[in-house]
N, C-alpha and C positions, 0 to 999 in steps of 0.2 A: 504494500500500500504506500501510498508516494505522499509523506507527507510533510510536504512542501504546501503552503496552502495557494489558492488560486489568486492571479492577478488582474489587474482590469483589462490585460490584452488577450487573457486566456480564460478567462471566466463564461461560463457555459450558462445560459440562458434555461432556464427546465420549461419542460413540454406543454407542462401543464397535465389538470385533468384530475385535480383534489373537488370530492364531493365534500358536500357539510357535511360535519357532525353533531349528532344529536346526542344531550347533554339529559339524561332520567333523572327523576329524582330518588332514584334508588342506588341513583351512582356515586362513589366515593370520592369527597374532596378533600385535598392534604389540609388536615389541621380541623377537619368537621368534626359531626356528632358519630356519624357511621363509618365502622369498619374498626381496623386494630390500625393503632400507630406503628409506624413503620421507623425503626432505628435510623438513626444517619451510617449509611453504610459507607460514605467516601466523604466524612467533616471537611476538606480542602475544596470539596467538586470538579476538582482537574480531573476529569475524567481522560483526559489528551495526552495532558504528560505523566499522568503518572499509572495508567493503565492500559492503554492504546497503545502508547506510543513502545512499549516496554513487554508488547506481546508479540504471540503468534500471528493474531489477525493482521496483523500490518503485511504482514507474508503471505497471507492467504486471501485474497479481497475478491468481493462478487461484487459485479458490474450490474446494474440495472438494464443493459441493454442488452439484444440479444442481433446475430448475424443481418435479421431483416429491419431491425426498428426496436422502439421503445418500448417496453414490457408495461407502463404503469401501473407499476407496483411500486410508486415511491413509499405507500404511505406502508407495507409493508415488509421492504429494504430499511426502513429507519426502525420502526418497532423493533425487526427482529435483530438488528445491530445494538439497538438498545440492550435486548435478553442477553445480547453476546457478551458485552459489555458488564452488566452488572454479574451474568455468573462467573466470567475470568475474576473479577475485584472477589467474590463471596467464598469461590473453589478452586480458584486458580487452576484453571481448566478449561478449556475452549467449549463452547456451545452454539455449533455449525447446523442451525435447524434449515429445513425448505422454504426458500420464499414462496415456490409453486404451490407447494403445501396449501401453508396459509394463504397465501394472496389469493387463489383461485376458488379453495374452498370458502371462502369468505365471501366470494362473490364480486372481484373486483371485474370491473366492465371494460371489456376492450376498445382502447379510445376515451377512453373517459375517467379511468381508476377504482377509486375506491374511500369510503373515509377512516377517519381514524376511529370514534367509538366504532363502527362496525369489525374493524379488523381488531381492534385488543376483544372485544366480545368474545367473538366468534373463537378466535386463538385460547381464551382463558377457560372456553367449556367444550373445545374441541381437539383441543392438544396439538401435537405437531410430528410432525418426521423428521430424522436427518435429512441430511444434505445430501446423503450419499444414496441415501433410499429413494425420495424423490428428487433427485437429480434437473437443473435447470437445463431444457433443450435449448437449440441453436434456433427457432423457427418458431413468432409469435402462432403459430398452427398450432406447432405443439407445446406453445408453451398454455396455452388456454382450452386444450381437450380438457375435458372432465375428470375430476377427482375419482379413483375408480374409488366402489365399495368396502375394499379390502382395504385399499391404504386408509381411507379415512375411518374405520375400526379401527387400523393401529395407532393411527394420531388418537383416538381417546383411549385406549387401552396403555398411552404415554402419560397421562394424567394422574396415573397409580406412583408415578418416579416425581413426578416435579406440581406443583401449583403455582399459579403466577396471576397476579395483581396489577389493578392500574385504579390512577388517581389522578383526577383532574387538580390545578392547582388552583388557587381560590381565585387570582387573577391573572393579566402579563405584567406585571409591573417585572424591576431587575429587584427587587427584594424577593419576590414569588420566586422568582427562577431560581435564583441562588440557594435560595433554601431547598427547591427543587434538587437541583443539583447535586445536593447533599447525600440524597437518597437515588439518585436515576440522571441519566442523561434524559434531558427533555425534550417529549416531542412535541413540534411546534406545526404550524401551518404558516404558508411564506408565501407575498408576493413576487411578481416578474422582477427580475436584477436589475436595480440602477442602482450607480454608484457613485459618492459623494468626492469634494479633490484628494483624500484622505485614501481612496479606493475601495473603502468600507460600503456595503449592501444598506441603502437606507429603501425606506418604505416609498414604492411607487405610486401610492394610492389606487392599485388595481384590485382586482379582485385576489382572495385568495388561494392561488392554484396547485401548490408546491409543498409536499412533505419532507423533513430534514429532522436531524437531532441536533440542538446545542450539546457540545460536549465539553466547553471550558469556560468560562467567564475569566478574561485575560487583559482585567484594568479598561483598556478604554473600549474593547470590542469583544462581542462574542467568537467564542470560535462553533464553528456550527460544519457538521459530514453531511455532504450532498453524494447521496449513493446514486442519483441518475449521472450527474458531472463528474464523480469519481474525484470529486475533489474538496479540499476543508477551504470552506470562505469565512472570508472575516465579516462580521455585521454590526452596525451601528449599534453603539450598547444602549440607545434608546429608540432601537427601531420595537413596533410595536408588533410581535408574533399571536398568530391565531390561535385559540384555542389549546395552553401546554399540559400537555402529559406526562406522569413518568408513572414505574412501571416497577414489576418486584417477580422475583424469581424465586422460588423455594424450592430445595431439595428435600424428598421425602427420605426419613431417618432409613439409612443406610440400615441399620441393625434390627429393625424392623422387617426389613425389604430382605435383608439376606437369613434370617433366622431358620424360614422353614429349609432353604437349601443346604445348611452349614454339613460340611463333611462328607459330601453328593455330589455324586456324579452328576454333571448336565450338559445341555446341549443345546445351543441355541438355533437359528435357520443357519447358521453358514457349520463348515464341516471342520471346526475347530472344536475340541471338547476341552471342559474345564473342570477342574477341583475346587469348588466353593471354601473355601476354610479363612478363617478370622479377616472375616468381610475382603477380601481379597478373590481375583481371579487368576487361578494359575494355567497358563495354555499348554497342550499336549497337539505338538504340530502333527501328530498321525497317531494309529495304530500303537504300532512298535513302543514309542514314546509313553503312551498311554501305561500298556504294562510294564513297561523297563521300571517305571516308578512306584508300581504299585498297584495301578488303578484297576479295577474290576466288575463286568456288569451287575445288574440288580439283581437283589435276591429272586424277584420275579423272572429270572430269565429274560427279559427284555433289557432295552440300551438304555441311555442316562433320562435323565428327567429333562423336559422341557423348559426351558427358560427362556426370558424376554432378554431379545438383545439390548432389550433400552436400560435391564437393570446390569447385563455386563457391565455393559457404557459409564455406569456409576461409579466400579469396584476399581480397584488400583490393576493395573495388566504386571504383573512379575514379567521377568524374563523368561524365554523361552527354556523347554528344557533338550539337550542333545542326548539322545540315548546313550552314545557313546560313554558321555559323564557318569551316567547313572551308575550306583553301586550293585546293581543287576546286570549290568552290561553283560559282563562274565557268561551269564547262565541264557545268554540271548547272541553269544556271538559265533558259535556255530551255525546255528541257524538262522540269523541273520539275511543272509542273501536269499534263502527260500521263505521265510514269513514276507520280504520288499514284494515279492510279486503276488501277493493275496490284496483283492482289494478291499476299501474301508469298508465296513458294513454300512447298512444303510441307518436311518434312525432309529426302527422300527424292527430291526431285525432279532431274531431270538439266540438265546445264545446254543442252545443245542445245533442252529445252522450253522454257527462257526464250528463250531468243534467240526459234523459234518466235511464241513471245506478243510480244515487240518487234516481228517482220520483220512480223507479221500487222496493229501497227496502222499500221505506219510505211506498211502497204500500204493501209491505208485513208482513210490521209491523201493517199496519193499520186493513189488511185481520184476524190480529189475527194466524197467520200459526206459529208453532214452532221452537225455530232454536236451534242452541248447538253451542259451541265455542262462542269468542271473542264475535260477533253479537249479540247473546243471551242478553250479560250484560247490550244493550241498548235496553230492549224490553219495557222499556213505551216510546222509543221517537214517537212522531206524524204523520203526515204529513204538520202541521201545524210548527213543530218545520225545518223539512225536506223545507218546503217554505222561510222560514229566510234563512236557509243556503245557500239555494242556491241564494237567492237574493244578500245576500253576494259576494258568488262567482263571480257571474254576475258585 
């Protein structure tokens, strides 16, 4: 992320296409009668230099724009930079969710956008994806096909891990904001750019069309992230912004969430298996790995227990483990080269079929039958030797 901020020769005009938002009175304002007060989670509110500037995100930046045109999703790109924002300050840990996600499930209009209470709403009782799950396409087509079914089950089936909050603030004065600040980057509503002899963004008197977050209050100017322009503009520190919000992230208690799986086998959608223990996730890159260390199916005869990638996501990743390392190594390296060519079971699979797939080559080593590759290089193992192992297994 390039953060150098914009100047008046390079400063990028936004598209427009910010709908109003509608303000309930069921909704929470910083410093009201309703809802729980919210800590000051960053007392300075440099949100810029002392949390942005000092991360990951600055290396990893999403563009608002895709191969054909503008996505209008600003007011979406700033929210969810906002959640980014305050969970690196809370977990020190990045939080890379879909704008696709949210923005479309939300209902942003192509051509036109979206507003802000619509999109924190919808986000706060609908949950959200990774980045990597819904992945942003290169083609306003696809970036605004339909939310399938499945994914938006799993965005609220994410709700179980995390809760998140918003709060209007009581007005735009710079005392609001600031105190904003304290708790959230804020999100504001912006007119078209013009710019004073200073090069500072003052107020055009047009409408307003344009979603951003302040992320610094820097003496005489705000610093403010424009995710459609891809770039930090300075603004008038008495320009007057529409409408500010900021926002709250909570993790749900880790020892809670890990309790029922503690000392379990599991197994998420990708074909990585894990050992659940003292809230941590330990990865077993294969098979081999698995048992070198220990590991063993269910008493029921079937594979690990299902788990939600969103609560891996949570647990700390250990280091991989190398069989080679392992203090089993020993009792795995004869056969070695004939267990690499058996492939991973499925998720689902029993354990009486593995044995099956073992007893059947250990029978064809014993038949004397020929082989070539990998297998070959263990042709004196037995059936006798094939009996240990799998007692092992068992």
């Amino acid at each position: 992320m390039n953060l150098e901020f914009a100047t008046v020769e390079n400063l990028k005009q936004p598209v427009g296409g910010l709908l109003p938002s509608i303000i309930e009175e069921s909704d929470h304002v910083m410093g009201g009668l309703l809802g729980e007060v919210w800590p000051d989670l960053l007392p300075s509110g440099r949100w810029y230099s002392e949390v942005l500037a000092n991360s990951t995100m600055k290396d990893n930046p999403e563009i608002q724009r895709v191969l054909d045109g503008d996505t209008y999703l600003c007011v979406t790109y700033s929210h969810d930079s906002i959640w980014r924002l305050i969970h690196l300050k809370k977990y020190n840990k990045d939080f890379n969710v879909s704008e696709r996600f949210i923005g479309i499930g939300s209902g942003t209009a192509r051509g036109r956008g979206n507003s802000k209470s619509t999109v924190a709403k919808w986000s706060a009782t609908n949950g959200f994806l990774y980045q990597e799950d819904c992945p942003m396409p290169n083609t306003l087509d696809a970036v605004y096909a339909p939310i399938t079914d499945l994914d938006r089950a799993n965005g609220k089936q994410n709700l179980k891990f995390y809760t998140f909050g918003y709060k209007w603030l009581p007005d735009n004065s710079i005392a609001s904001i600031q105190a904003g600040l304290r708790k959230s980057p804020v999100q504001v509503d912006v007119q078209s750019y013009v710019t004073n002899s200073k090069g500072y963004v003052i107020n055009s008197g047009g409408d307003y069309i344009h979603e951003v977050a302040i992320v610094e209050d820097m003496g005489d100017f705000w610093c403010v992230w424009d995710s459609e322009s891809y770039q930090f503009v300075k603004f008038e520190k008495s320009y007057i912004f529409g409408s500010p919000m900021i926002h709250n992230v909570t993790q749900s208690n880790l020892n809670d969430l890990i309790a029922p799986f503690e000392g379990k086998q599991v197994k998420g959608s990708k074909s990585t298996i894990y050992l659940i223990k003292d809230a941590k996730k330990k990865p077993y890159l294969d098979k081999l790995t698995f048992y070198a260390d220990g590991g063993l199916y269910g008493a029921d005869g079937k594979s690990y227990l299902d788990i939600s990638d969103s609560l891996l996501a949570l647990v700390e990743l250990d280091s991989p483990v190398d069989i080679m390392e392992t203090v089993k190594w020993p009792m795995f390296r004869d056969e070695y080269p004939l267990i690499k060519t058996l492939s991973e079971p499925q998720n689902v699979i029993k354990l009486k079929e593995i044995e099956d797939q073992y007893q059947q080559v250990a029978n064809h080593y014993d038949s004397g039958t020929t082989q070539t590759g990998p297998v070959a290089q263990s042709s004196q193992t037995t059936p006798t030797t094939w009996d240990k192992l799998l007692n092992f297994f068992k």
